[in-house]
MIVEXDO-682875 format. One record per residue (C-alpha): residue number from 1; residue in one letter; x, y, z. Coordinates in Angstrom, 2 decimals. Example, Ala and Ser with C-alpha at 12.3 -4.5 7.8 and 13.67 -1.06 7.14 Angstrom:
2
<site><resi>1</resi><resn>a</resn><X>12.30</X><Y>-4.50</Y><Z>7.80</Z></site>
<site><resi>2</resi><resn>s</resn><X>13.67</X><Y>-1.06</Y><Z>7.14</Z></site>
This chain:
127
<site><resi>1</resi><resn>x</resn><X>0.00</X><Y>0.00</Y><Z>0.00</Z></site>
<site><resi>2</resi><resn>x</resn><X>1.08</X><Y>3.60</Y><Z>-0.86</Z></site>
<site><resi>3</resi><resn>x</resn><X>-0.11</X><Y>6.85</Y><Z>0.44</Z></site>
<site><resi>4</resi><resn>x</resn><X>0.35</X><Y>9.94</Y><Z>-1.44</Z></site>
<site><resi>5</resi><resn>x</resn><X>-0.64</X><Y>13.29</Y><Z>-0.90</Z></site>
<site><resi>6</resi><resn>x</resn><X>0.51</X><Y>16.81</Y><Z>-0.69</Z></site>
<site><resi>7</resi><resn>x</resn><X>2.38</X><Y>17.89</Y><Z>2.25</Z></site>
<site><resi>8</resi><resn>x</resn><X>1.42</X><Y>18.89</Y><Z>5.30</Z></site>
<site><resi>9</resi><resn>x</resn><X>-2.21</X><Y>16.51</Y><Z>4.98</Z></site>
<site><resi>10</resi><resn>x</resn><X>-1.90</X><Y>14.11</Y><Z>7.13</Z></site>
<site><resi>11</resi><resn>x</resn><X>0.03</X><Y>11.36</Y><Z>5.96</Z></site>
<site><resi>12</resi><resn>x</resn><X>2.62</X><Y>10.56</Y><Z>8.27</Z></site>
<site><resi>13</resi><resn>x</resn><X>-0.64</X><Y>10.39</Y><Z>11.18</Z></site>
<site><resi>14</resi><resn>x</resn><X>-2.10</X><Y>7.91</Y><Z>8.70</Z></site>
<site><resi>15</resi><resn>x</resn><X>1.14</X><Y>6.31</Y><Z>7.79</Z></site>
<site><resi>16</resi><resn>x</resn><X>1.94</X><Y>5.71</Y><Z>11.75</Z></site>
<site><resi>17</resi><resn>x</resn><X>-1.74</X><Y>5.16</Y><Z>12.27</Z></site>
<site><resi>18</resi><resn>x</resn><X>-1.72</X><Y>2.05</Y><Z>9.39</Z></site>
<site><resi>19</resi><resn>x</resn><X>1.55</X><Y>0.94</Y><Z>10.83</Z></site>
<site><resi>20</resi><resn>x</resn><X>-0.42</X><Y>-0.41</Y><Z>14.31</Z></site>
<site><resi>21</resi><resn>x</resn><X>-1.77</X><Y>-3.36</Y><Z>12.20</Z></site>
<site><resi>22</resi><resn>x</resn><X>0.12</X><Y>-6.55</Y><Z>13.43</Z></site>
<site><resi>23</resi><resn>x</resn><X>-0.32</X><Y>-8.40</Y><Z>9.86</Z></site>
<site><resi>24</resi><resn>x</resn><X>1.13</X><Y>-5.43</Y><Z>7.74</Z></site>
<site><resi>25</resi><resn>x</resn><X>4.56</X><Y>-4.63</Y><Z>7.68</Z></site>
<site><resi>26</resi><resn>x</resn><X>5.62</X><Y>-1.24</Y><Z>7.95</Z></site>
<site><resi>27</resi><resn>x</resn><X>9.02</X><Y>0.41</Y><Z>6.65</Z></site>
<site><resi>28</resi><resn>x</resn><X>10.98</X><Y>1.08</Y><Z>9.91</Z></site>
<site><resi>29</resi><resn>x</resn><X>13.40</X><Y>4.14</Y><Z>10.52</Z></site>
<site><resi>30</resi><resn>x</resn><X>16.45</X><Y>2.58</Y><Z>10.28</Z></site>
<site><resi>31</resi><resn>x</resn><X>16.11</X><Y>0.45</Y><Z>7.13</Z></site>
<site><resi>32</resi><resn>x</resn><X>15.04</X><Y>4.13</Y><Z>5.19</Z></site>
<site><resi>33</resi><resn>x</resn><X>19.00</X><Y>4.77</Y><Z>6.27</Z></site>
<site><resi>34</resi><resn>x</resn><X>20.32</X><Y>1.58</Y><Z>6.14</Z></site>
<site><resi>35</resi><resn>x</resn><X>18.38</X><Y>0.11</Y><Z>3.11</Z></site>
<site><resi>36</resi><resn>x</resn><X>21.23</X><Y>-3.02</Y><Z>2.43</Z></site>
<site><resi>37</resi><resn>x</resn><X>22.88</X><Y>-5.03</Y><Z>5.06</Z></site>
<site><resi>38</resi><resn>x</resn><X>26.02</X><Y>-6.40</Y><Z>4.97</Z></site>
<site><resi>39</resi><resn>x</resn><X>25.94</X><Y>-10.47</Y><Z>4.04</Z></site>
<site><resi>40</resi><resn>x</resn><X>27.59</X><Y>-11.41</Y><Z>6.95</Z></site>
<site><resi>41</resi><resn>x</resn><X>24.95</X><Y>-9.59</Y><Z>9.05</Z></site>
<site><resi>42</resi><resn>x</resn><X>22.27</X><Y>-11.91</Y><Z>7.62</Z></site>
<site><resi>43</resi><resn>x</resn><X>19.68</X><Y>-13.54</Y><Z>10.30</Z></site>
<site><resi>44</resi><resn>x</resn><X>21.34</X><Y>-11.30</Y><Z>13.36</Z></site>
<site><resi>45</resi><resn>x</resn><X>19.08</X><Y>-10.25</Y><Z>15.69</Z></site>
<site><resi>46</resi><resn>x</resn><X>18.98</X><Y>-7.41</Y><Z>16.39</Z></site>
<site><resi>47</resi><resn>x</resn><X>20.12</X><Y>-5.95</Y><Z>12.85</Z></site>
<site><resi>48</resi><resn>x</resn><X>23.10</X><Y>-4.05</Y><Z>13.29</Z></site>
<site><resi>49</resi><resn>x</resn><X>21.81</X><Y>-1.37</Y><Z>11.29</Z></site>
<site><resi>50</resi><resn>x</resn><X>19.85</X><Y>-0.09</Y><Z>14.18</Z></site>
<site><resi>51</resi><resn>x</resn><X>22.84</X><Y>0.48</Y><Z>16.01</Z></site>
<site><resi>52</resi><resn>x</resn><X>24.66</X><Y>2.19</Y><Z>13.16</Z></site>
<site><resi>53</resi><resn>x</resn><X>21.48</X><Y>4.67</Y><Z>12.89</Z></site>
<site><resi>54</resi><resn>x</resn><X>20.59</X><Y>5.11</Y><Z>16.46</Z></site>
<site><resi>55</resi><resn>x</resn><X>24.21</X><Y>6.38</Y><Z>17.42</Z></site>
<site><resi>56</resi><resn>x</resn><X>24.19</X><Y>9.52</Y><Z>15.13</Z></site>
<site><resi>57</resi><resn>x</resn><X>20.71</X><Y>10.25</Y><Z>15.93</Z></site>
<site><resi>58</resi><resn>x</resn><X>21.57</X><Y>10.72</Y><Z>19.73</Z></site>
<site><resi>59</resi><resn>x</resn><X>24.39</X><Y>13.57</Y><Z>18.80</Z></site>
<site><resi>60</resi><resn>x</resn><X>22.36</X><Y>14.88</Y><Z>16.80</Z></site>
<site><resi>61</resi><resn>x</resn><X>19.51</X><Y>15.12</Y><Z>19.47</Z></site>
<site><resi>62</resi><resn>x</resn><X>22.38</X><Y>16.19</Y><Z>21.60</Z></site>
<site><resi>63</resi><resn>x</resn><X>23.58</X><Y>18.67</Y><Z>19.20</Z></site>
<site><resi>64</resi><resn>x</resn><X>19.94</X><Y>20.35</Y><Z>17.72</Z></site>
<site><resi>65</resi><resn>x</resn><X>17.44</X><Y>19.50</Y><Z>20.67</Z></site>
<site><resi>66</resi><resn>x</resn><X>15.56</X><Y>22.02</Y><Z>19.51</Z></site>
<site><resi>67</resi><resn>x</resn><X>15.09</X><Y>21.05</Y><Z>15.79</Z></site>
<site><resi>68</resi><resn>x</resn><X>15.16</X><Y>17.14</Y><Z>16.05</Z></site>
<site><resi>69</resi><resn>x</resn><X>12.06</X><Y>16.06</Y><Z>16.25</Z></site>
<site><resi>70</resi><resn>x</resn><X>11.35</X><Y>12.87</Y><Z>18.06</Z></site>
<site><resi>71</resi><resn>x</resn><X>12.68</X><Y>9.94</Y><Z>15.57</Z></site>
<site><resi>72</resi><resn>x</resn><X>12.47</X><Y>6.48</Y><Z>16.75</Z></site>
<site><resi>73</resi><resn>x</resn><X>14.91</X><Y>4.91</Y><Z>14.74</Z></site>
<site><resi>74</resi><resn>x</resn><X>12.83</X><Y>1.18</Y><Z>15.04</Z></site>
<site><resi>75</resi><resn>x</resn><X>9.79</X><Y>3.03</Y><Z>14.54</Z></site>
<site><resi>76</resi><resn>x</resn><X>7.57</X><Y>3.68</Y><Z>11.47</Z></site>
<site><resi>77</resi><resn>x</resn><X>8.37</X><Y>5.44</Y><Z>8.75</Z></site>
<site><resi>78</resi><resn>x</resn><X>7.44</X><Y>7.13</Y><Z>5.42</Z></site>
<site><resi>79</resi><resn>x</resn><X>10.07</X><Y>5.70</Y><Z>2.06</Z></site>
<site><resi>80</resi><resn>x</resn><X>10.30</X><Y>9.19</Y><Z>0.35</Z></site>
<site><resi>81</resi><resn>x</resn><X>13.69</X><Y>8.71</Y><Z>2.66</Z></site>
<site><resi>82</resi><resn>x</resn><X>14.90</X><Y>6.35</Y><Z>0.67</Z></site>
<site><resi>83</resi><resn>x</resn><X>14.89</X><Y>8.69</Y><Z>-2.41</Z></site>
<site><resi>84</resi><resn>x</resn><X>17.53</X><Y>11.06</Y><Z>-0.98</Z></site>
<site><resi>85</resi><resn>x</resn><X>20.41</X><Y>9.20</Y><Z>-2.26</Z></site>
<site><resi>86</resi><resn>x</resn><X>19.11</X><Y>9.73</Y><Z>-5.98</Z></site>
<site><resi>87</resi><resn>x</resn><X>18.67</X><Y>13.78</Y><Z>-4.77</Z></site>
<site><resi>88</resi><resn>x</resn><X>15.18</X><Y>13.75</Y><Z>-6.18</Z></site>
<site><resi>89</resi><resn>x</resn><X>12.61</X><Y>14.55</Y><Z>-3.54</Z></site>
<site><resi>90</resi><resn>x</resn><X>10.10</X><Y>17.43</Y><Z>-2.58</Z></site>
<site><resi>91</resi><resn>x</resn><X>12.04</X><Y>20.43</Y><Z>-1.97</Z></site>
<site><resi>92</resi><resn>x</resn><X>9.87</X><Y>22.96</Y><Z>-2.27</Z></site>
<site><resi>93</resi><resn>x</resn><X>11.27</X><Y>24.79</Y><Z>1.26</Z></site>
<site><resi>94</resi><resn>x</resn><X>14.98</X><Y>25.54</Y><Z>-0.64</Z></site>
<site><resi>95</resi><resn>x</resn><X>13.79</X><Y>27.56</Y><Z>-3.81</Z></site>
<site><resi>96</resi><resn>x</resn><X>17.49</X><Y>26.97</Y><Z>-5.80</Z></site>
<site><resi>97</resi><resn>x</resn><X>16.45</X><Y>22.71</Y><Z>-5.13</Z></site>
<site><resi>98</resi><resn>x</resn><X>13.01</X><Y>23.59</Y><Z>-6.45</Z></site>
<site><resi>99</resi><resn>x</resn><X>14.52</X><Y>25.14</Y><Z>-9.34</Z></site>
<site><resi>100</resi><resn>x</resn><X>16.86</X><Y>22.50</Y><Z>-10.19</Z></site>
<site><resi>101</resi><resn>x</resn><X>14.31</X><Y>19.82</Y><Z>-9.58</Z></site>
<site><resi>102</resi><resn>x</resn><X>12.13</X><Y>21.26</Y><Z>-12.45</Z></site>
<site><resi>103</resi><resn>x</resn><X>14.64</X><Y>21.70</Y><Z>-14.91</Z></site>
<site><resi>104</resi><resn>x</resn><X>15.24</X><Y>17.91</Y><Z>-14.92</Z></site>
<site><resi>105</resi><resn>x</resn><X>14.18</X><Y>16.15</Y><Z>-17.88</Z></site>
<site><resi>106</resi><resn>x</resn><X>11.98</X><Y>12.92</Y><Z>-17.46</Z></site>
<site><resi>107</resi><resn>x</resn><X>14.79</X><Y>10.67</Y><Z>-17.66</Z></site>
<site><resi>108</resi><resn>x</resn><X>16.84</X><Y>11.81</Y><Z>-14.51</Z></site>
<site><resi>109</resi><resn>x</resn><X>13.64</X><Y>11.46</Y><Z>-12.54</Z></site>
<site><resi>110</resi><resn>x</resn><X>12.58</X><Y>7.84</Y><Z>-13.65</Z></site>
<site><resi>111</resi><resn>x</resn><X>16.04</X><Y>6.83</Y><Z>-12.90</Z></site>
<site><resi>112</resi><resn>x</resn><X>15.81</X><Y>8.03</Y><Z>-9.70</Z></site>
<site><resi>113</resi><resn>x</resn><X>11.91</X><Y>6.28</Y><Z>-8.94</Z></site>
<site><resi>114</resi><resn>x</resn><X>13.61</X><Y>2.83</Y><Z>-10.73</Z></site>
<site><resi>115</resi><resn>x</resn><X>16.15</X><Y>3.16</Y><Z>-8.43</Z></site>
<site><resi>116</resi><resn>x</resn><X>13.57</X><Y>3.69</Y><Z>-5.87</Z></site>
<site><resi>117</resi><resn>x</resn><X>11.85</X><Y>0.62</Y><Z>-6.96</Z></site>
<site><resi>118</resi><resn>x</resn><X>14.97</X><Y>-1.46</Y><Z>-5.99</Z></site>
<site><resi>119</resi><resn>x</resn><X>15.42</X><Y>-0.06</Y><Z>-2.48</Z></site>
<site><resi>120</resi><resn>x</resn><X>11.83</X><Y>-1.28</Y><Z>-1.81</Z></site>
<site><resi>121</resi><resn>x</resn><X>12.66</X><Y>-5.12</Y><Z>-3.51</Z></site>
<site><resi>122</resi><resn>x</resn><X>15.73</X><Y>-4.95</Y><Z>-1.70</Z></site>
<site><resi>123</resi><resn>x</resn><X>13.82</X><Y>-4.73</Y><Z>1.59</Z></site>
<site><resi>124</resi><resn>x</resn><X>10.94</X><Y>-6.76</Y><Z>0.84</Z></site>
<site><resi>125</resi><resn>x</resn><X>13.24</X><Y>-9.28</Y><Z>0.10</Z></site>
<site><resi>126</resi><resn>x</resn><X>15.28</X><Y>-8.80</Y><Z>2.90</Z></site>
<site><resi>127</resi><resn>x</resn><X>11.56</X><Y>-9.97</Y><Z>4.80</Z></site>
C-alpha cells in the first residue's frame, strides 16, 4: 500500500496510524537509512543497522534538541527517505532545489523512482 498526498495533509498520522496493524509490515526508521545489510549480518538479531542509525541520531539530538524532532529509529516510517540518495525529492522549502528539480528532464527522474523501486525489492526481500 502507498499513500500519497501533498504535504502537510496528514500522511505521516495515517502512515503511523496504518503501521499499528500486526499483519502489515511497515518500513521502519532505520532500514530508510540503512536500506542493504552487509551479508555477513544476515539472520542477526537485532540488525546491526539499528545500532549504526541510532548512534548519530543521539548527537544529533544532543547537538539540535531544539530542531530534532522525536525519531524512533525502530519506529515507522514514510520511504520518500529512501529517495535522498538519488537527490530527487520534494524540496519545495529551498527555492534553488526547487529550481533545479524542475529543470530535470523525465529521464533523470525515472532513474531516480527505478532506483527507488529497488530499495523497496531490496527490503521486501530482505523480509
Amino acid at each position: 500500500m502507498f499513500i500519497a498526498s501533498l504535504p502537510r495533509t496528514g500522511t505521516t498520522f495515517l502512515h503511523e496510524l496504518l503501521a499499528q496493524d500486526p499483519h502489515a509490515r511497515s518500513l521502519r526508521a532505520w532500514e530508510t537509512l540503512r536500506p542493504g545489510r552487509w551479508p555477513a549480518d544476515i539472520g542477526r538479531d537485532p540488525d546491526p543497522r539499528i545500532k549504526m542509525v541510532q548512534r548519530p541520531l543521539k548527537l544529533l539530538r544532543f547537538v539540535f534538541p531544539r530542531f530534532m524532532h522525536e525519531f524512533d529509529p525502530e519506529g515507522p516510517q514514510e520511504c520518500g527517505r529512501l529517495l535522498q540518495s538519488t537527490f530527487v525529492l520534494a524540496g519545495e522549502t529551498v527555492p534553488m532545489y526547487r529550481d533545479w528539480f524542475l529543470r530535470q528532464p523525465a529521464e533523470v527522474i525515472e532513474a531516480a523512482y527505478r532506483e527507488y523501486r529497488q530499495q523497496l525489492q531490496l527490503l521486501h526481500w530482505q523480509h
